[in-house]
SERO-4910 file (N, C-alpha, C, O; in steps of 0.05 Angstrom, whole numbers):
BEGIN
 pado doro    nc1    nc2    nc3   cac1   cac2   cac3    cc1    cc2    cc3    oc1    oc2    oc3
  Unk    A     17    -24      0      0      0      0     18     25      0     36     24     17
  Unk    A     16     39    -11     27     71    -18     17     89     -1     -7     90      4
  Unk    A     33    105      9     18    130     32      7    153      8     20    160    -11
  Unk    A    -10    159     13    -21    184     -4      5    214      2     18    219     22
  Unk    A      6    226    -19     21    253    -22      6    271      4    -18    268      9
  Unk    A     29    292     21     18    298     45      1    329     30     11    347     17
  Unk    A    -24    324     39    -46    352     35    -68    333     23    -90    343     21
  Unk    A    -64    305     13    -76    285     -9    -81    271      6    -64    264     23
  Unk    A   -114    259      5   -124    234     19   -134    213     -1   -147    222    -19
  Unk    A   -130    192      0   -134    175    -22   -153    161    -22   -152    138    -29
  Unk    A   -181    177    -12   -209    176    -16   -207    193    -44   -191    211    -50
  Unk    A   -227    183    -58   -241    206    -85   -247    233    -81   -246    247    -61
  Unk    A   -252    238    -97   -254    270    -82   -290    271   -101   -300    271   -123
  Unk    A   -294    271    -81   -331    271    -93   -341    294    -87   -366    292    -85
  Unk    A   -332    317    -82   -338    351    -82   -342    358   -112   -357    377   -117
  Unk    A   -332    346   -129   -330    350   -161   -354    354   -169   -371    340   -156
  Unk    A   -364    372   -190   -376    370   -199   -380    345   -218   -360    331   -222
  Unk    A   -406    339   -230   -412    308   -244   -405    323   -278   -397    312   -298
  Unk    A   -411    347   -273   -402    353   -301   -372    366   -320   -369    375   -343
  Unk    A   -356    360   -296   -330    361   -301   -319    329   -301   -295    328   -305
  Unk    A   -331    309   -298   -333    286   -301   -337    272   -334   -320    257   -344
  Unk    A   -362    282   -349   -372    276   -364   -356    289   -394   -358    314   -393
  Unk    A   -344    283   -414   -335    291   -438   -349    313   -444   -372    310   -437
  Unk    A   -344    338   -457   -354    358   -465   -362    353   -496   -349    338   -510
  Unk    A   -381    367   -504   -387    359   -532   -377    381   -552   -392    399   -553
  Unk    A   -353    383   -567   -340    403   -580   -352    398   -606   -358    376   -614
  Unk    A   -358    428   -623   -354    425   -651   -333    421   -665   -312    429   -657
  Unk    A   -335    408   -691   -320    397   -702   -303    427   -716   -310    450   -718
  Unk    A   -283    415   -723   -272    445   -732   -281    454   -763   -285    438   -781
  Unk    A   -283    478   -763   -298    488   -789   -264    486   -804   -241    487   -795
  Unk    A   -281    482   -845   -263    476   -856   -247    505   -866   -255    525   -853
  Unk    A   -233    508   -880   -219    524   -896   -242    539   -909   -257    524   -921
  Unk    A   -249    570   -911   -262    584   -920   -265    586   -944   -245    594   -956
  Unk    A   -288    581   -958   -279    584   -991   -277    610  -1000   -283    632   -991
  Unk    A   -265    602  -1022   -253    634  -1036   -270    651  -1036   -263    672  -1026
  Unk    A   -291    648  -1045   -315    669  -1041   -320    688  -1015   -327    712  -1017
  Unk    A   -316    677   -995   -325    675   -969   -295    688   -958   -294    702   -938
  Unk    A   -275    683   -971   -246    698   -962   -243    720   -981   -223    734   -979
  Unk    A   -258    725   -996   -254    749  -1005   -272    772   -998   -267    796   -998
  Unk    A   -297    758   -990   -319    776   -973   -310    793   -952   -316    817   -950
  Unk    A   -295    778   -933   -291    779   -905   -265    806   -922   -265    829   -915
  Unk    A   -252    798   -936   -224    822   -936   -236    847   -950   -225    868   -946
  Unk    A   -260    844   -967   -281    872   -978   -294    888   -954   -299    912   -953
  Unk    A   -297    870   -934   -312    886   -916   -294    901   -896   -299    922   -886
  Unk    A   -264    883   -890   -254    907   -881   -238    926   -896   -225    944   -884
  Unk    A   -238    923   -922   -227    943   -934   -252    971   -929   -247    993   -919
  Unk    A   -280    958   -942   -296    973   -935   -296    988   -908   -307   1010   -909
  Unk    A   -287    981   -887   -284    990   -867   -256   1011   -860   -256   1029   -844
  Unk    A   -239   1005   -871   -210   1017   -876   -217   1052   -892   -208   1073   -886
  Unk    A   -236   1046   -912   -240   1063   -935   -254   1080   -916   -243   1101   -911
  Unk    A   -285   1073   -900   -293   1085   -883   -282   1108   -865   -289   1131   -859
  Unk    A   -258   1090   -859   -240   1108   -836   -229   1121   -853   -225   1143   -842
  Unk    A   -220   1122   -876   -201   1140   -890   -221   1170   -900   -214   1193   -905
  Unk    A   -236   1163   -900   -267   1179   -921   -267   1194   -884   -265   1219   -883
  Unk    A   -269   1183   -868   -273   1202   -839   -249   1225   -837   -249   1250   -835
  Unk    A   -228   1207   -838   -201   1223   -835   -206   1252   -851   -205   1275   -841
  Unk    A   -213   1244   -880   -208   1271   -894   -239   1291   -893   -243   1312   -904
  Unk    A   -253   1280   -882   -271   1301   -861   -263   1311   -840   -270   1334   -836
  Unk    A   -250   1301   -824   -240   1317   -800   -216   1321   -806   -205   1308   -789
  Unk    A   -195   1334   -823   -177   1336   -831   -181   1369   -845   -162   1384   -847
  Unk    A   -208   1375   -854   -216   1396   -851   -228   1415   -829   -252   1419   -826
  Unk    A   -206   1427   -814   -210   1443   -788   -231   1462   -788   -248   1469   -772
  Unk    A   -224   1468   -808   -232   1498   -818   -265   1494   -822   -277   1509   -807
  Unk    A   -276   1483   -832   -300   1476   -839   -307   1464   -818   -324   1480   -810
  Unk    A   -306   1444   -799   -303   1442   -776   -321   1469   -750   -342   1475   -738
  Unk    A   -298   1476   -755   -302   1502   -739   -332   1521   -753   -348   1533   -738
  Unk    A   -333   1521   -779   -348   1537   -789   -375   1524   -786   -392   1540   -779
  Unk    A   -383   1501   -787   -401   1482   -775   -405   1491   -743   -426   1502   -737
  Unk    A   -396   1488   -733   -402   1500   -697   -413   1515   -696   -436   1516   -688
  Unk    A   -393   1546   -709   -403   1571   -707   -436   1572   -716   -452   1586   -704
  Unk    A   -442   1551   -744   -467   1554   -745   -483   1545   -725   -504   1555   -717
  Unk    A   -474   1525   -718   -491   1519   -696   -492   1521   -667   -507   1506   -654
  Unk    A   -476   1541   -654   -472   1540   -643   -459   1578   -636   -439   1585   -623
  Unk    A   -479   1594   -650   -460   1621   -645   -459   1632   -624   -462   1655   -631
  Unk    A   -458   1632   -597   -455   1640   -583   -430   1635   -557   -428   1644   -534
  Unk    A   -408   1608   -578   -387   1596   -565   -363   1625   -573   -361   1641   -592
  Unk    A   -351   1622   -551   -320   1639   -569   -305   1621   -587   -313   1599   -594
  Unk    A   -281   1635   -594   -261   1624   -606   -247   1588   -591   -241   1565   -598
  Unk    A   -247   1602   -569   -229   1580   -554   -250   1555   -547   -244   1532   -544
  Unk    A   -272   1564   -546   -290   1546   -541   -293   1523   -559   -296   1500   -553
  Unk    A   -292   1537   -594   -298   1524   -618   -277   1509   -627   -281   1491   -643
  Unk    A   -247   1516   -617   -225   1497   -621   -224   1480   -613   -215   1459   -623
  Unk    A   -240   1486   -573   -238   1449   -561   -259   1426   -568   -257   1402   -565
  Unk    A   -282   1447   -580   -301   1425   -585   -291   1416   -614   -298   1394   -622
  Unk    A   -275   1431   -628   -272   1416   -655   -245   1398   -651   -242   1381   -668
  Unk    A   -232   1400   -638   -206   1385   -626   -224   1351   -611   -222   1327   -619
  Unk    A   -237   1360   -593   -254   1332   -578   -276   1324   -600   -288   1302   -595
  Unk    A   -286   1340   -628   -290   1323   -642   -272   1299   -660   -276   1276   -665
  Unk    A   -254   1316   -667   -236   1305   -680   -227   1272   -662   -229   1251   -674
  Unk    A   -217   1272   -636   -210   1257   -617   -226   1232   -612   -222   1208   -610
  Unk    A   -249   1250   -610   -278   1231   -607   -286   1211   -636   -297   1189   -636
  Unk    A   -277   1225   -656   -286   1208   -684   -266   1191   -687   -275   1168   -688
  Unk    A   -242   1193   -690   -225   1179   -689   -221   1153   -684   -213   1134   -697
  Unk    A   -235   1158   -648   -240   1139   -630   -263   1120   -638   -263   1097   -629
  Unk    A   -286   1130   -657   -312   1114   -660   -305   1104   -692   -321   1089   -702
  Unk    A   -281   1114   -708   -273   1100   -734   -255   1071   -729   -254   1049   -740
  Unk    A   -239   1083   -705   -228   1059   -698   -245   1027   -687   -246   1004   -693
  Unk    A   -252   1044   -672   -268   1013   -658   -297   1008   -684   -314    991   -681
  Unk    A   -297   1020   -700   -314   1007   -725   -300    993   -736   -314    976   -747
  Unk    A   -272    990   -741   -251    976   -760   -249    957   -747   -242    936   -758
  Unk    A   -255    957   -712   -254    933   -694   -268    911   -699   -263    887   -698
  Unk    A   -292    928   -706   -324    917   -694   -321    898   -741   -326    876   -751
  Unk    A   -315    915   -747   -325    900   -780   -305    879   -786   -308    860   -800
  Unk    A   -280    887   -771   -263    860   -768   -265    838   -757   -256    816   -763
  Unk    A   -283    847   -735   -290    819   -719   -317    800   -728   -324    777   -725
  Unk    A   -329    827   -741   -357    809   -756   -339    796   -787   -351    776   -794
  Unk    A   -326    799   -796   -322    784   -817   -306    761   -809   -307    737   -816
  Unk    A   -293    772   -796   -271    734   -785   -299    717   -782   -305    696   -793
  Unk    A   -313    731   -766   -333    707   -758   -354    697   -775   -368    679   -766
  Unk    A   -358    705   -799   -362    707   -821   -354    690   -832   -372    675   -838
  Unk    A   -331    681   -839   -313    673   -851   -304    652   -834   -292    633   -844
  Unk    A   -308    653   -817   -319    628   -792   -335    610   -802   -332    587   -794
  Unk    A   -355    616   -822   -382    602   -822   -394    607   -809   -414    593   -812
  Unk    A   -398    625   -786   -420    641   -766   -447    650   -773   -450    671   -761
  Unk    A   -470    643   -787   -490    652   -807   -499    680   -779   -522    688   -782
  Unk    A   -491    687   -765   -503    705   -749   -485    731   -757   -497    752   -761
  Unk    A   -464    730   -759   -438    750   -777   -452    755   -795   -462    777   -796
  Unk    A   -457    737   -814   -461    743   -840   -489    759   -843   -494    774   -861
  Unk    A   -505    752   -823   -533    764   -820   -526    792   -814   -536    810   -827
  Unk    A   -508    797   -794   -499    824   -780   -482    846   -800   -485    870   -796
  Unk    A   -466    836   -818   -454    848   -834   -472    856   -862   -465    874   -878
  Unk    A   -497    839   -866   -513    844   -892   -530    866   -877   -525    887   -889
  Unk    A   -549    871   -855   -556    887   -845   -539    921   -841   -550    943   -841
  Unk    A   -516    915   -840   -498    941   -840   -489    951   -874   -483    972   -885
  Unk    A   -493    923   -882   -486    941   -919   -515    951   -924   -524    974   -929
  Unk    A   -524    934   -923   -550    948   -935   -568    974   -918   -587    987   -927
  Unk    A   -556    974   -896   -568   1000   -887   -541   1027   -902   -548   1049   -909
  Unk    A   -517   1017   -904   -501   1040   -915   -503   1039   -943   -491   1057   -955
  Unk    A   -518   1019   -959   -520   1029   -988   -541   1046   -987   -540   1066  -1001
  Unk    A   -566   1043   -970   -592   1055   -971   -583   1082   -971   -589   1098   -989
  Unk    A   -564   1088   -942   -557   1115   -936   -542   1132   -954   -544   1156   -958
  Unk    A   -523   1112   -965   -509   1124   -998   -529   1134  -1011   -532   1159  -1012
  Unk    A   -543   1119  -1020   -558   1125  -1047   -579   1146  -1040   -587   1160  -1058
  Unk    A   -588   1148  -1017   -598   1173  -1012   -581   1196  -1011   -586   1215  -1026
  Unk    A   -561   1199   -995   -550   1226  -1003   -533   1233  -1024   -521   1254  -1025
  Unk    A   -532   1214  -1042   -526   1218  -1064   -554   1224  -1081   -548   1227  -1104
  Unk    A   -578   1225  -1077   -594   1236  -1090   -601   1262  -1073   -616   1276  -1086
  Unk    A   -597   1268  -1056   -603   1286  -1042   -582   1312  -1055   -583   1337  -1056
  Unk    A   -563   1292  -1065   -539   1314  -1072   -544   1324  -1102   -543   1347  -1112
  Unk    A   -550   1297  -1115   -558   1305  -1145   -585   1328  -1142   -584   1343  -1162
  Unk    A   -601   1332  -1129   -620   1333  -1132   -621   1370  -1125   -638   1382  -1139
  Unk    A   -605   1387  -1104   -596   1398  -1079   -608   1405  -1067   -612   1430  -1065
  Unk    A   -622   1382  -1051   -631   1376  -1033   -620   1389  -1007   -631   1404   -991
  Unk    A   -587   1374  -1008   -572   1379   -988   -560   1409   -991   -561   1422   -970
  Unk    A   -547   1422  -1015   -549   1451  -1015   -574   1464  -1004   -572   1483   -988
  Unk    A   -595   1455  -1010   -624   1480  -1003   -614   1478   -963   -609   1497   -949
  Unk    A   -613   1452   -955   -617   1455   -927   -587   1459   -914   -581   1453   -891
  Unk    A   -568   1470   -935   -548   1489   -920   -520   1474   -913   -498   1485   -908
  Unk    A   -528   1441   -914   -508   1430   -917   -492   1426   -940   -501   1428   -963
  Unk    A   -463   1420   -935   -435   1421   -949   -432   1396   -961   -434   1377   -945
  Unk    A   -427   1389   -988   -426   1370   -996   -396   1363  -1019   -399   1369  -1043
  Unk    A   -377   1355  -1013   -356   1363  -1030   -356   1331  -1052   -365   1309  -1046
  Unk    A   -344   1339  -1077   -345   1313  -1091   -315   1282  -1074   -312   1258  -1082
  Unk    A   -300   1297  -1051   -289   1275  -1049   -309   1250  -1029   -313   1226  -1032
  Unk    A   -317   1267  -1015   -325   1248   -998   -357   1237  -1007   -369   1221   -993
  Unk    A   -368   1249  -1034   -389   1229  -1055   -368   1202  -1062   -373   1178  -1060
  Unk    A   -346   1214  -1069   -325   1184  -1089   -323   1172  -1066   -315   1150  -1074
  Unk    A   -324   1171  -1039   -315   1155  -1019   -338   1142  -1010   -333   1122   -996
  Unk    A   -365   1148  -1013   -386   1133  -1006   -389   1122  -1033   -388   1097  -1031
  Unk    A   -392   1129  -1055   -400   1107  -1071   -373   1086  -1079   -373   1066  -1094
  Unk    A   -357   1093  -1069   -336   1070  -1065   -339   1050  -1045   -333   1026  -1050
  Unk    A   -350   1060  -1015   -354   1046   -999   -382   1028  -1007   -385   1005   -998
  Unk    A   -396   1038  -1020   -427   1023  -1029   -417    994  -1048   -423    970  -1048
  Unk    A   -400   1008  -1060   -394    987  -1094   -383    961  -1073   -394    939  -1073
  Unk    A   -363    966  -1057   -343    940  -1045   -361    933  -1020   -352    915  -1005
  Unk    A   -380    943  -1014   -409    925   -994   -428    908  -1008   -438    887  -1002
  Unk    A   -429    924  -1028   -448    911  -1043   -435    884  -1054   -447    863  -1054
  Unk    A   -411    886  -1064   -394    861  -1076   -395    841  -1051   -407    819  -1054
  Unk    A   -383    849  -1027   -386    831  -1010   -406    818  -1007   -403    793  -1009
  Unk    A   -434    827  -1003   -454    820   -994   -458    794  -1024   -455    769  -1023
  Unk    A   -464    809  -1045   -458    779  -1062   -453    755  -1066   -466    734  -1072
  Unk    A   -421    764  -1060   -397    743  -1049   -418    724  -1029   -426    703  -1038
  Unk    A   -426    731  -1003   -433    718   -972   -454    700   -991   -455    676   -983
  Unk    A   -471    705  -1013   -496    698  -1011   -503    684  -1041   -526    681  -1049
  Unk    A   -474    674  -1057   -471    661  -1075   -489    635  -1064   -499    633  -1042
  Unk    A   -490    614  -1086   -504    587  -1077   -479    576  -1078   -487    553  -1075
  Unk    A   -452    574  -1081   -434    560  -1087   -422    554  -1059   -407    536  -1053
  Unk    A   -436    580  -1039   -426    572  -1012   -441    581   -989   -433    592   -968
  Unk    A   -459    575   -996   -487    574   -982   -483    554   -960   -485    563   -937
  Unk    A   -479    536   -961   -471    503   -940   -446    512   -928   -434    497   -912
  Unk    A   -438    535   -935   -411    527   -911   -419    548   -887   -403    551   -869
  Unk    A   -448    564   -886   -455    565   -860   -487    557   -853   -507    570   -845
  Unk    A   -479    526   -861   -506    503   -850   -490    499   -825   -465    498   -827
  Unk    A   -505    498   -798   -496    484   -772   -490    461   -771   -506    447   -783
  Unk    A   -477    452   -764   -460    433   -760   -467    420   -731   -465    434   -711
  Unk    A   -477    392   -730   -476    382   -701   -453    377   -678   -431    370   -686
  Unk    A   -457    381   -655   -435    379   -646   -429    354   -642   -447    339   -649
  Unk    A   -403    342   -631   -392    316   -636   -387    306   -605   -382    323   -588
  Unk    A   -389    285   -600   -378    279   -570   -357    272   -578   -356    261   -600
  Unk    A   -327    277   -558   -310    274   -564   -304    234   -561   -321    218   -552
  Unk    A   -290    229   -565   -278    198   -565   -263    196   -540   -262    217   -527
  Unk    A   -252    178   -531   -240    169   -499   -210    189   -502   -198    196   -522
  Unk    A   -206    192   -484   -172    216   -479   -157    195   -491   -168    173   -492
  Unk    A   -133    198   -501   -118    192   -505    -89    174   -479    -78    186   -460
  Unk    A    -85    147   -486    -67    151   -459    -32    148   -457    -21    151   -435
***
């Protein structure tokens, strides 16, 4: 007979939970993404890259910036309109970034085979083509001149850039060629440990 290790009683230890006992049931691992489906996922964060770049060169204009406040806002001073256009600038930055977060993390998962990604990411193109294509008619139309807003032709080429490579993606996700690679999959019980 063997003395048990000292702190160790060589009774069972039946405090355990029964379900740290029992094999866990893992999914099987998802396969290699098809091309379709790997080229979606890299459109959307380009689309998202382009986004942030199309922000940049809006707030990159200070000056307009500032002239925006004053309209709305005439009763700030000088010093007032630099910090709010400074903590805008800071503040956008901050909500372009964590969008490049947020569309990177929906397409990996995506590209996962996640049909809930893919649900989440078609909901976000198609609400930003809608929004394109309206103020791009708003712009054709001047709509957006009559109500006083500024409309320059770069940042039109940057939304209908951003529309064209959403719209491609969304395509891509929703071909029939790869439609089954986000069917659910059952999970598997695993087989005995290894010894």
């Amino acid at each position: 007979m063997t003395t048990p290790e000292p702190g160790r009683s060589d009774r069972p230890d039946t405090t355990r939970s029964s379900r740290f006992s029992r094999p866990a049931r893992t999914r099987p691992p998802r396969p290699t993404p098809p091309k379709l489906i790997d080229i979606a996922r890299w459109l959307f964060i380009l689309s998202a890259v382009v986004g942030m770049v199309r922000f940049m060169v809006q707030l990159a204009d200070r000056e307009m910036l500032i002239r925006e406040l004053r309209v709305q806002q005439p009763t700030l001073s000088q010093d007032d309109l630099d910090a709010a256009a400074t903590g805008g600038i800071v503040f956008g930055l901050v909500i372009a970034a964590g969008l490049i977060l947020v569309y990177t993390l929906l397409a990996n998962r995506m590209a996962g085979g996640r049909n809930w990604a893919r649900v989440v990411l078609t909901v976000i193109a198609a609400a930003g083509i809608l929004l394109g294509v309206l103020r791009l008619l708003s712009a054709a139309t001047g709509f957006t001149a009559a109500s006083g807003l500024s409309v320059n032709g770069i940042d039109l080429a940057f939304g209908v850039v951003t529309m064209l490579i959403d719209g491609a993606a969304v395509v891509l996700m929703y071909q029939t060629s790869v439609s089954g690679y986000f069917k659910p999959r059952p999970p598997v019980a695993p087989g005995p440990a290894p010894r």
